[in-house]
Each structure stands twice: as structure tokens, then as C-alpha cells.
C-alpha positions as CSV (number, residue, x, y, z in Angstrom):
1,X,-4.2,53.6,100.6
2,X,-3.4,50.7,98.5
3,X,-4.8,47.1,97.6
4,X,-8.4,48.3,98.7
5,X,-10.7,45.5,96.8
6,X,-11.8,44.4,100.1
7,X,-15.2,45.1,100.3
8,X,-18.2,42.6,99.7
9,X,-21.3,44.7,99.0
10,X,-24.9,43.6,100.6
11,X,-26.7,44.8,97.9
12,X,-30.7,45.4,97.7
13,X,-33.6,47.8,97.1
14,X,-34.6,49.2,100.5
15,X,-37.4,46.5,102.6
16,X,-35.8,43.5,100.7
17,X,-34.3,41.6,103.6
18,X,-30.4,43.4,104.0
19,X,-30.8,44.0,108.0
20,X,-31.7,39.8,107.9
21,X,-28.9,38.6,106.0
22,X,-26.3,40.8,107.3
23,X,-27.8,40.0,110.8
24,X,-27.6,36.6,109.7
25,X,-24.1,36.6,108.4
26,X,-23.2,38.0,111.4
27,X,-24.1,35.2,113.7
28,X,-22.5,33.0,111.3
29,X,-19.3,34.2,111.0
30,X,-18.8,35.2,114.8
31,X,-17.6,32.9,118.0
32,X,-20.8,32.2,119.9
33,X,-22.5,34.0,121.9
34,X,-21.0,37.1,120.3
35,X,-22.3,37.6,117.4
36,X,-24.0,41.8,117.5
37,X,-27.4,42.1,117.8
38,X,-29.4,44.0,115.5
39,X,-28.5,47.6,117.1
40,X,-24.8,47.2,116.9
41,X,-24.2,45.5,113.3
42,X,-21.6,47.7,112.8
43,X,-19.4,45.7,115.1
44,X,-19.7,43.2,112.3
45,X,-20.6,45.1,109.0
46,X,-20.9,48.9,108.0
47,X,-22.9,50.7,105.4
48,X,-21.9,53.1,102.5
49,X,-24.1,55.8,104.5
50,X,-22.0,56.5,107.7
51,X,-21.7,59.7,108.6
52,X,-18.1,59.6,110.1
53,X,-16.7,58.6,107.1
54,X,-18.1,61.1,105.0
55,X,-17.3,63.6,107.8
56,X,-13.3,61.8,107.8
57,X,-14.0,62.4,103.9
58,X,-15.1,66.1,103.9
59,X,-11.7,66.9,106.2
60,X,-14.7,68.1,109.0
61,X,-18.0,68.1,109.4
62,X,-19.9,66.7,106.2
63,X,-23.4,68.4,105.4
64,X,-24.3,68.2,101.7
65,X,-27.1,70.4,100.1
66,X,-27.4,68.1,96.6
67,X,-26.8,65.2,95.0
68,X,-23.7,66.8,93.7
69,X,-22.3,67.7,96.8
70,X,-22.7,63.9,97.9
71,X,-20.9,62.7,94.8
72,X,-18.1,64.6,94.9
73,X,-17.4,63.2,98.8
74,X,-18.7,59.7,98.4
75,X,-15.3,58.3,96.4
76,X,-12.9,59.3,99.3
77,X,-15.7,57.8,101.5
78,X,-16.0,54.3,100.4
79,X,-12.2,54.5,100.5
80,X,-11.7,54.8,103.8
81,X,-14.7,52.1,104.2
82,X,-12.5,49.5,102.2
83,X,-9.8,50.6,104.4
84,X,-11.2,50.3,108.1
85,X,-10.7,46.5,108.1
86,X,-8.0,45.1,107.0
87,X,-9.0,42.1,104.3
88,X,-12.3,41.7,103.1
89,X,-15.6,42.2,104.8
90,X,-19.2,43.6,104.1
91,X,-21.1,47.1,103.6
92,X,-24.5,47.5,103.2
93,X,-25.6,49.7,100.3
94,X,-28.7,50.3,98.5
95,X,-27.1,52.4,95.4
96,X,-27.1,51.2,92.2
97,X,-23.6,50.2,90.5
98,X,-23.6,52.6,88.0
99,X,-21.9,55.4,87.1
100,X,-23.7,59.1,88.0
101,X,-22.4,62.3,86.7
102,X,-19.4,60.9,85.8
103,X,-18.7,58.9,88.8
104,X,-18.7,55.0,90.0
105,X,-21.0,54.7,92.8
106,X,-19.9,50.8,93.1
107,X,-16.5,52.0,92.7
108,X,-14.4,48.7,91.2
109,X,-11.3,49.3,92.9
110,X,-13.0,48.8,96.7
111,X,-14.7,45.9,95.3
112,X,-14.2,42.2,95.6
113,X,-17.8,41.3,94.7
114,X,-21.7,41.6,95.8
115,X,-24.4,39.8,97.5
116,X,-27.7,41.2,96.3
117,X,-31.1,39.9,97.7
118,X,-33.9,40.9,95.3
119,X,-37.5,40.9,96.5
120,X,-41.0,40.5,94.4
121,X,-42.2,44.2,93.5
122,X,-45.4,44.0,95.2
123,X,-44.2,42.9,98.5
124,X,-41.8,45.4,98.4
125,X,-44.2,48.7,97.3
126,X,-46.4,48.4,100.8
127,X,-42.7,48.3,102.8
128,X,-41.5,50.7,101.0
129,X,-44.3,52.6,101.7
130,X,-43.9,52.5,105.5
131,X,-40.3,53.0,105.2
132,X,-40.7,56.4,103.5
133,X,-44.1,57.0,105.5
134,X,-46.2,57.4,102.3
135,X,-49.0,55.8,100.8
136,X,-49.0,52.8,98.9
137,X,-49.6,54.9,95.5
138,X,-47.1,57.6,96.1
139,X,-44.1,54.9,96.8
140,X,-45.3,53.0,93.4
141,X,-44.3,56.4,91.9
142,X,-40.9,56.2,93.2
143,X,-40.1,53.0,92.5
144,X,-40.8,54.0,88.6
145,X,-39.0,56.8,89.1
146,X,-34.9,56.9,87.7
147,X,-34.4,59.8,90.0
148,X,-35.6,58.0,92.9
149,X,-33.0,59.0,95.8
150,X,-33.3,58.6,99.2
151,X,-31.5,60.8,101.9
152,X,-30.1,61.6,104.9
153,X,-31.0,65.1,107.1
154,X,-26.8,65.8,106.0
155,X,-27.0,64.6,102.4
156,X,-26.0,61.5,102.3
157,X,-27.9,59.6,99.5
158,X,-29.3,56.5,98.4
159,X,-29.3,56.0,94.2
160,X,-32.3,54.0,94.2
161,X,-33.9,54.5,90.8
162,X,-36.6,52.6,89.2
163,X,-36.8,49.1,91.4
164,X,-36.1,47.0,87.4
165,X,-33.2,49.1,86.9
166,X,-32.0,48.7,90.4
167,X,-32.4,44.8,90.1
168,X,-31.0,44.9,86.1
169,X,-27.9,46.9,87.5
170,X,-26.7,44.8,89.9
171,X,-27.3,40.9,88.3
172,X,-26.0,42.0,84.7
173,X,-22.7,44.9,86.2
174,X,-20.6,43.4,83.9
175,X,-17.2,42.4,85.6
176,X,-18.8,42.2,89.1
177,X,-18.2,38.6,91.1
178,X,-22.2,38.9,92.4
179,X,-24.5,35.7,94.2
180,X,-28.3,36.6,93.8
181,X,-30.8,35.7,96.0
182,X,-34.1,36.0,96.2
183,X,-35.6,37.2,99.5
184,X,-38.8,34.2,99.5
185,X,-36.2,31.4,99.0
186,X,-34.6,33.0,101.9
187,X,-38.0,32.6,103.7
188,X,-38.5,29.2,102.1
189,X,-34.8,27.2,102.3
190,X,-32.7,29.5,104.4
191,X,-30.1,27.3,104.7
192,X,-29.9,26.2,101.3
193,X,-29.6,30.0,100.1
194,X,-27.0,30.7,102.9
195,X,-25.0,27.7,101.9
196,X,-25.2,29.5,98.2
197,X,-24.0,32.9,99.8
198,X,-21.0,30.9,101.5
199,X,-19.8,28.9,98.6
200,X,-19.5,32.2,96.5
201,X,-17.1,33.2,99.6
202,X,-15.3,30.1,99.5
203,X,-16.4,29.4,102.9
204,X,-16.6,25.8,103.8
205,X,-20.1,25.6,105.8
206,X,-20.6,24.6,109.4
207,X,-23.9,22.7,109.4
208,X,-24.6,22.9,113.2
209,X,-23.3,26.7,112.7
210,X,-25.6,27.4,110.2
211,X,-28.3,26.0,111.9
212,X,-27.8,28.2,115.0
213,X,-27.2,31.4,112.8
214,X,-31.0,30.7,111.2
215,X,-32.2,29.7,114.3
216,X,-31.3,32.9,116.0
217,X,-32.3,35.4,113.4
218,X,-36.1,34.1,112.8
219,X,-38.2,37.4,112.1
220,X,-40.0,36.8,115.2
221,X,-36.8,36.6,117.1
222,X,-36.2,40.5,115.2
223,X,-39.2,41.3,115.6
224,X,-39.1,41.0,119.3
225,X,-35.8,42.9,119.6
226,X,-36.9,46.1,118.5
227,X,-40.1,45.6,120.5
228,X,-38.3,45.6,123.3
229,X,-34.8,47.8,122.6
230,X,-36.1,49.8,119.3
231,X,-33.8,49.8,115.9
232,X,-31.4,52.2,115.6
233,X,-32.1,52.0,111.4
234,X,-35.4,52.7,111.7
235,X,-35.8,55.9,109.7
236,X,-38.0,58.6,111.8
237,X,-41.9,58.1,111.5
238,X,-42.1,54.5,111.2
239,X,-43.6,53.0,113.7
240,X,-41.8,49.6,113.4
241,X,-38.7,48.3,110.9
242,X,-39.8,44.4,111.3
243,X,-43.3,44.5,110.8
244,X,-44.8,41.1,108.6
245,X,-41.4,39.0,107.1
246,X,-43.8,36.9,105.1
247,X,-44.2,36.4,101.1
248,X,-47.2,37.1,99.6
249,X,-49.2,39.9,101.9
250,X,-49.8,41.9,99.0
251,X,-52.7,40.2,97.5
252,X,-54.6,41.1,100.6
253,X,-52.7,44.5,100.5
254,X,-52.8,45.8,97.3
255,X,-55.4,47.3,95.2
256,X,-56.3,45.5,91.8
257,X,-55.2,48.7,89.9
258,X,-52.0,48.3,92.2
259,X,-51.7,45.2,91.1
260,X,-52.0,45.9,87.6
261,X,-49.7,48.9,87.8
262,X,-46.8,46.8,89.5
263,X,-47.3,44.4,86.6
264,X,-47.4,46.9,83.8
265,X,-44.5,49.3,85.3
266,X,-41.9,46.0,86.0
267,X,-43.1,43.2,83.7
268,X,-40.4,42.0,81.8
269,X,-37.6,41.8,85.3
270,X,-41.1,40.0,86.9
271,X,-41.1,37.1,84.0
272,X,-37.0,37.0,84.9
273,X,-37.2,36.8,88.4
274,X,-40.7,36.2,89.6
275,X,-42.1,34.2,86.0
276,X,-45.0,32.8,88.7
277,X,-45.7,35.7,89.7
278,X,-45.5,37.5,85.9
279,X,-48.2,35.1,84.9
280,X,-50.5,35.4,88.5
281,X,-50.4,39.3,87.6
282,X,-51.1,39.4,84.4
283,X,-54.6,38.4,85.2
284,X,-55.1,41.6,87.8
285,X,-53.5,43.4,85.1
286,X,-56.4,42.2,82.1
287,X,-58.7,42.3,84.8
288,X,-58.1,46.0,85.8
């Protein structure tokens, strides 16, 4: 398989806003009236977790039992994932572009370049928490953990790490073609941020288009899908994927020691990113 640079990655820590943009992407780029809904993204995008293509990988059925096992699979499948469409086109991922026991999990030779939507800490830890199904406190720890991994029942992993490193990773790679967004401008200017994500494509934006793409993937309009035809992503134990879509819930949400540890824990990638927030913090951080 040759000339394989063909894949865009849609890049994040988990409960960050990928299912919106891709969902969003999707409506964009497809005739209308076709674009997939939420429970058939495939049709438009993939993600570096699919089973069949670690089982077309593994030459039968894939089942890992470590981390190792995964690694020594997941080269031959992102392969095939650059190869399924011919040209360039997306896949989700929520690895970091680094290199783990000695291999390239962001492999450069599948690459073209990388979308990554990067979300405020705080908002993210009570997501994260009901994505995982654990307290608030106990998905703190894993977001401050390096050997935070995620993973499927038939060990197919997730290289998370520590949510700084994560965002660090993927806006400094060096050599990587990457657009950063964050997820409350996406909230605040969708279209503006879009029109960002498109001119990085080379992608001459259709206004109207546009307008119909962030028209028809509102949160509430998500929101009401899996109400009423569930979400195939939703890992097991969470009662819903889509559950608030809004910036900010975590000053009523969080504990001031919360609060304070979020600060402490991620403080210098909060006065990059989130410099607002950095200084808001700081005073729950004294405080506590």
C-alpha cells in the first residue's frame, strides 16, 4: 500500500466536542439531505478504534490482553484505515501523537494533518467522569495520570495521558499540519471556527451550506437523537452521551478543592489556552 498520507485526524481528549464536529463536518461536506446521522458516522468518517480493522490487522480475530499487544497491531491497522478511501478523509482518535514503546501512535506516513478541539479542564473532569462512570475525584486522577489509557472489552486502547500532555502533544508535534480549536468558541462563533477548520482544508466555504450544517447539528438537535434512537458510542453505563453542551457548568459542579486541584494539576496549559480562566481559578485555588 503506497502513498497513504491520506488521513486527517479529529483529534481531542475524550468529552471535548469530536462526535459534534465530525457530525458537523459531515453535514457539511455531504449532498443534502444525506448527510449520516449520528449513529452511522462511519458512512462519513471512521475512528482509529474499529474493531474490523484491527481484526483485518491481526490476520483473524483481534483480542489483545495489554497495551503491548495493541501496539504491536495498531501500525498495520491505521494502514489499512488510510487505505479504505481513496484520497484524504477523517478518523477520529483520542491518542496522543507520540511515540510509545518505540512506536508512532500518529504514525506520519498515514498523515496529512490534524484537527484538534481542546476543551477547558474543568468542563471536561465532570464529562469525563460520566464517560468512565466514576466520580468526579477519581476522573481528576486520570486525567493527571501519563498512564491514563482507556480500552476496549478486546484491547483496543486509547493513549490518553495527562489532559496538559494530551493538549501539549498535539498543538506543538513538530512537523504536523494541525488547526486548533477550542470547543467554547465552537459554542460561541460556530461558523467562524468552521470557516477556520475549512480554510486549513483549502476548502472554499458555502455560506448557506455552512449555515445548514450548524443549523442541523445544534446540541439540542443531538440531544434529541439519542433520546429517541440511543448512540451507538455511548460506552456501557452511561446513561446519556449528550447530556449539557454548555461552557461553564463547572462552577456549579465542582468542589472549591476541585477547583483548586484542576488549577494546580494543569496551570501553566490553562494560562495558554484558557488565560481567563487561569486567572478566575487561581482565586478558588488561594482560596482552598
Amino acid at each position: 500500500m503506497n502513498n497513504l498520507n491520506r488521513i486527517i485526524w479529529l483529534a481531542s481528549f475524550p468529552k471535548s466536542g469530536n462526535t459534534w464536529i465530525r457530525s458537523l463536518l459531515a453535514h457539511y461536506f455531504s449532498p443534502l439531505g444525506k448527510a449520516p446521522d449520528i449513529n452511522n458516522l462511519r458512512q462519513f468518517t471512521t475512528a482509529d478504534v474499529r474493531q474490523d480493522f484491527y481484526d483485518k490487522a491481526a490476520g483473524g480475530k483481534y483480542s489483545g490482553r495489554s497495551v503491548e499487544d495493541w501496539i504491536k497491531v495498531r501500525p498495520q491497522a491505521l494502514r489499512l484505515i488510510a487505505a479504505s478511501k481513496p484520497g484524504t478523509h477523517f478518523v477520529k482518535t483520542h491518542c496522543q501523537p507520540v511515540v510509545y514503546l518505540g512506536t508512532h501512535l500518529i504514525p506520519p506516513e498515514v498523515t496529512v494533518g490534524a484537527i484538534y478541539i481542546v476543551r477547558n479542564p474543568f468542563d471536561v473532569a465532570q464529562s469525563f467522569a460520566r464517560h468512565v462512570s466514576e466520580d468526579i475525584d477519581t476522573a481528576i486522577d486520570r486525567m493527571s495520570n501519563p498512564d491514563n489509557f482507556m480500552g476496549t472489552d478486546t484491547g483496543v486502547f486509547d493513549a490518553l495521558g495527562r489532559w496538559d500532555d494530551h493538549v501539549t502533544a498535539w498543538t506543538s508535534a513538530e512537523g504536523l499540519p494541525r488547526y486548533v480549536l477550542r470547543y467554547e468558541d465552537m459554542l460561541d462563533k460556530p461558523a467562524k471556527v468552521v470557516q477556520g477548520v475549512l480554510d486549513f482544508m483549502s476548502v472554499k466555504v458555502d455560506r448557506p451550506k455552512l449555515a445548514k450544517a450548524i443549523s442541523a447539528t445544534r446540541f439540542d438537535k443531538l440531544k434529541k437523537h439519542e433520546e429517541k434512537h440511543g448512540f451507538r458510542e455511548r460506552p456501557d453505563g452511561m446513561q446519556s452521551f449528550f447530556a449539557k453542551g454548555k461552557s461553564g457548568s463547572w462552577r456549579k459542579d465542582l468542589t472549591l478543592e476541585q477547583v483548586a486541584r484542576l488549577h494546580d494539576e494543569f496551570g501553566d496549559i490553562l494560562l495558554k489556552w484558557y488565560p481567563e480562566l487561569h486567572k478566575e481559578t487561581a482565586n478558588f485555588a488561594n482560596s482552598s
